[in-house]
C-alpha positions as CSV (number, residue, x, y, z in Angstrom):
1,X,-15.4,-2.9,24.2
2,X,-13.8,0.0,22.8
3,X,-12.4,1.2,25.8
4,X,-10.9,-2.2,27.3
5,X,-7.6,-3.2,27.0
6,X,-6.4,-6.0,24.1
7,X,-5.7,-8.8,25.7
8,X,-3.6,-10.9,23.1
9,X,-2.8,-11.0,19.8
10,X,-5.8,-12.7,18.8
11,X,-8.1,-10.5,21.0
12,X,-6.5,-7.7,18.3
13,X,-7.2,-9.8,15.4
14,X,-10.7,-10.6,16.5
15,X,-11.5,-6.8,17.2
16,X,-10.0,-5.5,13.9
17,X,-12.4,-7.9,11.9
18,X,-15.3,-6.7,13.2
19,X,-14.0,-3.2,12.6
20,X,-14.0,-4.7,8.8
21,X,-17.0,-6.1,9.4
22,X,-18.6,-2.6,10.3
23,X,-17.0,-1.1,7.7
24,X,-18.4,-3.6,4.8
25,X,-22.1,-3.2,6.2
26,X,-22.1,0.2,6.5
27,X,-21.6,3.4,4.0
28,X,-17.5,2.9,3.5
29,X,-16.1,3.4,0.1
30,X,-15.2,-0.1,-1.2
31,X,-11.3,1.2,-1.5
32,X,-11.3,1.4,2.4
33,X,-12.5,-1.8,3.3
34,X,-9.9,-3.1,0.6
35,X,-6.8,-1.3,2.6
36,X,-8.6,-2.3,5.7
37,X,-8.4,-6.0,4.9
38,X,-4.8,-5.5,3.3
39,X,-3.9,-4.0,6.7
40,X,-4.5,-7.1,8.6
41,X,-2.8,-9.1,6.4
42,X,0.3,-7.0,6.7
43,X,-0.5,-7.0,10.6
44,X,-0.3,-10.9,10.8
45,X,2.9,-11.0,8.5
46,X,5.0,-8.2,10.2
47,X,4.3,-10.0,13.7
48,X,5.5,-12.8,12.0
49,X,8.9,-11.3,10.6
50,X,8.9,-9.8,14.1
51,X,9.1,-13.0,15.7
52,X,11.2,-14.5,13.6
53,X,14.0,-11.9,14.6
54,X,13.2,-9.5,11.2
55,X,12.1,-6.1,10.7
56,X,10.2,-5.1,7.6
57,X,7.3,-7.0,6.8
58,X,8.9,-7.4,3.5
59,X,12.1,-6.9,1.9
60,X,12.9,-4.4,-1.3
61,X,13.9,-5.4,-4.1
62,X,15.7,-2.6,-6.1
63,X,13.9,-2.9,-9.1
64,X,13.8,-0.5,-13.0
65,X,11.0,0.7,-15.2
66,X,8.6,3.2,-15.6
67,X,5.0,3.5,-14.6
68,X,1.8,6.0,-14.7
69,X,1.0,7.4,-11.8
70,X,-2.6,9.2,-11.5
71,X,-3.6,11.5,-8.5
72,X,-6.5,13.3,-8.9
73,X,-7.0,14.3,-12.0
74,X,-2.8,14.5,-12.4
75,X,-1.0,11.5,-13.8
76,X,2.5,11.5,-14.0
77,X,5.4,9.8,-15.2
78,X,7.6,8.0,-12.6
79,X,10.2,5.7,-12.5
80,X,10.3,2.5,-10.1
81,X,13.0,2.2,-7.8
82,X,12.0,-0.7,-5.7
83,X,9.5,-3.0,-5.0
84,X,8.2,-5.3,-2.1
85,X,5.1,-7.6,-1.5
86,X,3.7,-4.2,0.4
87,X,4.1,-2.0,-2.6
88,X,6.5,-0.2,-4.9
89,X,9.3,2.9,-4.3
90,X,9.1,5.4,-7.3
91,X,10.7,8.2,-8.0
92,X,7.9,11.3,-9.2
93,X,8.8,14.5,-10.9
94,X,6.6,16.6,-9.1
95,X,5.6,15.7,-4.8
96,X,2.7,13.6,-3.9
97,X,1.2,14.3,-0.5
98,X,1.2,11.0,1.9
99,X,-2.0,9.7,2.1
100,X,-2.9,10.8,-1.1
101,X,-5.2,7.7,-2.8
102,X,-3.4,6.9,-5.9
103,X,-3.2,4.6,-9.5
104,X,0.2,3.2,-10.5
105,X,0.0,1.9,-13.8
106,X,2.3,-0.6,-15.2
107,X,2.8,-1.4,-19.1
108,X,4.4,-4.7,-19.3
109,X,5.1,-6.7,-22.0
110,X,2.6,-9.5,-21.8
111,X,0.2,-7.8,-19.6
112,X,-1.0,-4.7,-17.9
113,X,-1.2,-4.1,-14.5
114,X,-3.0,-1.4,-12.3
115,X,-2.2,-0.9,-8.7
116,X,-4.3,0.8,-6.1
117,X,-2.2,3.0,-3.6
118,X,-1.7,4.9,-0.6
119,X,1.5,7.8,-0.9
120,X,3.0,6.9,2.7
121,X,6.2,8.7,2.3
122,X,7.6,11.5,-0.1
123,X,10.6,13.4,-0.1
124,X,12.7,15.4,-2.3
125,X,15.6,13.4,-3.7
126,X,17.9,15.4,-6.2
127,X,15.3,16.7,-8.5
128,X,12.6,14.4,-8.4
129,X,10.7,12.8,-5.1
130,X,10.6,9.5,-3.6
131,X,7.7,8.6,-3.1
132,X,6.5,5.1,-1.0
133,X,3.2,3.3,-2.3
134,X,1.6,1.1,0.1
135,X,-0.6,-1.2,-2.9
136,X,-4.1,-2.3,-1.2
137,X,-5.9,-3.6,-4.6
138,X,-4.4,-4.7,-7.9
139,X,-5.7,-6.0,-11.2
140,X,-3.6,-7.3,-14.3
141,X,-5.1,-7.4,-17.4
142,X,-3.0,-9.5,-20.4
């Protein structure tokens, strides 16, 4: 199977939840399987934007505030930018590799919230770095 050709849409759909499927049964970090099922959301809901004549797979909105970010054993302070449905656009004092794994934290007024990344973009910007975060797990606590 792995070597014939998709034959539809569904066909892709069908072959990327058994990927999931693999994944869950066998010794995947639980973080993975989470961006793996994120993925296929996002999957169905840019060929949907597609379709309808759009091109992300969701809009920014510029957006304010500042967040923790933790990397490693590195957290920094950033500030948001933007956000999306997909994730958030920071800006970072110091450059964050993409497809680093990392922990936005958000101090709200009635709640916290703590959102589980991937760095897909970063980029020096005056003297700070835009970074992109693609969120595959969140949890608000509040």
């Amino acid at each position: 199977m792995a070597h014939e050709r998709i034959k539809n849409f569904a066909d892709l759909l069908n072959r990327f939840d058994a990927l999931v499927e693999a994944a869950e049964a066998g010794p995947v970090e639980t973080e993975v399987v989470d961006y793996l099922r994120q993925t296929r959301t996002r999957i169905v809901h840019l060929r949907g934007s597609l379709q309808d004549g759009g091109r992300r797979e969701s809009p920014r909105h510029p957006e304010s505030g500042r967040g923790r970010l933790v990397a490693g054993d590195q957290a920094l302070t950033v500030s948001i930018v933007d956000v999306s449905d997909a994730g958030f656009g920071v800006l970072s004092p110091q450059p964050v590799q993409a497809d680093t794994a990392v922990r936005l934290d958000l101090d709200g007024e009635q709640d916290l919230a703590m959102y589980e990344a991937l760095v897909t973009y970063c980029a020096r910007e005056g003297d700070h770095y835009r970074l992109g975060l693609d969120i595959f797990s969140s949890l608000h606590i509040g």
